[in-house]
C-alpha positions as CSV (number, residue, x, y, z in Angstrom):
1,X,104.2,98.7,74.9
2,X,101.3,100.5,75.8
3,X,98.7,99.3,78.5
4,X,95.7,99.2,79.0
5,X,93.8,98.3,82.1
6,X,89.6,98.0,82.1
7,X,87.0,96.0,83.8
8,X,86.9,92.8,82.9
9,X,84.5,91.6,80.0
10,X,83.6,88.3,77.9
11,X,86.0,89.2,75.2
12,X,89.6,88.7,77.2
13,X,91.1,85.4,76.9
14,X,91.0,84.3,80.8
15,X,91.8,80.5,79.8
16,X,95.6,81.2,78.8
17,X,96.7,83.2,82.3
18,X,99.0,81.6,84.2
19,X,100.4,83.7,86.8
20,X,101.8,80.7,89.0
21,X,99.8,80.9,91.7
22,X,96.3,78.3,91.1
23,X,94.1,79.8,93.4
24,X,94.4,82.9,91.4
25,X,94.5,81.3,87.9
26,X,90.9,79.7,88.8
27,X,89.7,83.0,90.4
28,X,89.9,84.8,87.0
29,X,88.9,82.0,84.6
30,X,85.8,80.6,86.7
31,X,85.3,83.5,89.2
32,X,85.9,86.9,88.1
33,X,83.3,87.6,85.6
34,X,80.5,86.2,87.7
35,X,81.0,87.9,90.8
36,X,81.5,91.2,88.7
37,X,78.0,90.6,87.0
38,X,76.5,90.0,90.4
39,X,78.4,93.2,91.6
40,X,80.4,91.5,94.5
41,X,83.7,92.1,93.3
42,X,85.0,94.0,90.4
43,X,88.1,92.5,88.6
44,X,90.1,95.0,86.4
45,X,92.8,93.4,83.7
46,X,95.6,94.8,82.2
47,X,96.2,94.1,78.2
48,X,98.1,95.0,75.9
49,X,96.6,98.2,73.9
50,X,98.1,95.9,70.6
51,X,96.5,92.7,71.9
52,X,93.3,93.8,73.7
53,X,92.1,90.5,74.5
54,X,95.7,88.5,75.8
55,X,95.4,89.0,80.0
56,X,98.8,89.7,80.9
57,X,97.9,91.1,85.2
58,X,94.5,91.6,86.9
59,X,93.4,92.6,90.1
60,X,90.3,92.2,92.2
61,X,88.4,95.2,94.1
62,X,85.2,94.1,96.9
63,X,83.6,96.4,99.3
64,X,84.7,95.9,103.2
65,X,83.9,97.3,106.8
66,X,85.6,98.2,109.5
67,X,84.3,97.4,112.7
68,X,85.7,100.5,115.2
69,X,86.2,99.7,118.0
70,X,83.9,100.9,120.9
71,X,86.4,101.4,123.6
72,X,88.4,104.0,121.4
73,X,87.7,107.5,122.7
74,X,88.3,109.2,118.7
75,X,85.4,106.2,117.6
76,X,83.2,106.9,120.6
77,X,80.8,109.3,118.5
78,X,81.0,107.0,115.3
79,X,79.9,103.6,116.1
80,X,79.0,102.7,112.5
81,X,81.2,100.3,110.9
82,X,84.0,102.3,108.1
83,X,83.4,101.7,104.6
84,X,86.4,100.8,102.9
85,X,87.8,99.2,99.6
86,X,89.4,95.6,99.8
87,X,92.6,94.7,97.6
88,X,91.5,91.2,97.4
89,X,94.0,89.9,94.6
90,X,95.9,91.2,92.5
91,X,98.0,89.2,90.0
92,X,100.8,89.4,87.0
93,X,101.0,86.8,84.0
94,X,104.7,84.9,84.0
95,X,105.5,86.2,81.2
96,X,105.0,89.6,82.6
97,X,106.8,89.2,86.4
98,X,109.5,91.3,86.7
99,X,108.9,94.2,84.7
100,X,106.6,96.6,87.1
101,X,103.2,95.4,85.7
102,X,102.3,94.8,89.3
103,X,103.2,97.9,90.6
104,X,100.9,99.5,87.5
105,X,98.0,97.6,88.4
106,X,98.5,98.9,92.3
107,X,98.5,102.5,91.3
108,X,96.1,101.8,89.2
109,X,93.7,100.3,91.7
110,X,94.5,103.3,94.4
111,X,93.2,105.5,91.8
112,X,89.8,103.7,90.8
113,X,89.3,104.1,94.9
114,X,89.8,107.2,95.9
């Protein structure tokens, strides 16, 4: 089964995903989309390329810093904070555990970041 993994829009069914974990379920049916509009967080989900709108993983990109700190001598001459990329969820569909999805979506996200 092909996949296909893109930003998340108003057209994928967000309502039916149930990957076990609530805090996660909630995120992407009452989160995901606003904080994406509001550009705080960008949620990708992965879908089937024959059912484009059925949510079967998702994962959750935000902008971070890194605080160096001042007493290192190789951060002595940088004392600006590192801009890095956050993981901040990442998530597979019950009916999908088991079978690598996850492991998609991480490569997939490592990718969109570098």
């Amino acid at each position: 089964m092909p996949i296909i993994i893109e930003p998340i829009n108003k057209q994928h069914n967000r309502k039916d995903f149930d990957c076990g974990v609530t805090e996660l379920n909630q995120f992407l049916q009452q989160q995901a989309r606003q904080k994406a509009a509001k550009q705080i967080a960008k949620t990708y989900v992965a879908c089937q390329d024959s059912a484009p709108t059925t949510i079967l993983g998702y994962y959750t990109l935000t902008g971070y810093s890194v605080i160096t700190p001042p007493t290192h001598k190789d951060y002595k001459k940088y004392p600006h904070p590192l801009s890095a990329v956050k993981l901040a969820r990442l998530a597979v569909d019950r009916s999908q555990q088991g079978q690598c999805l996850g492991e998609k979506l991480l490569v997939d996200a490592v990718y969109r970041t570098v």
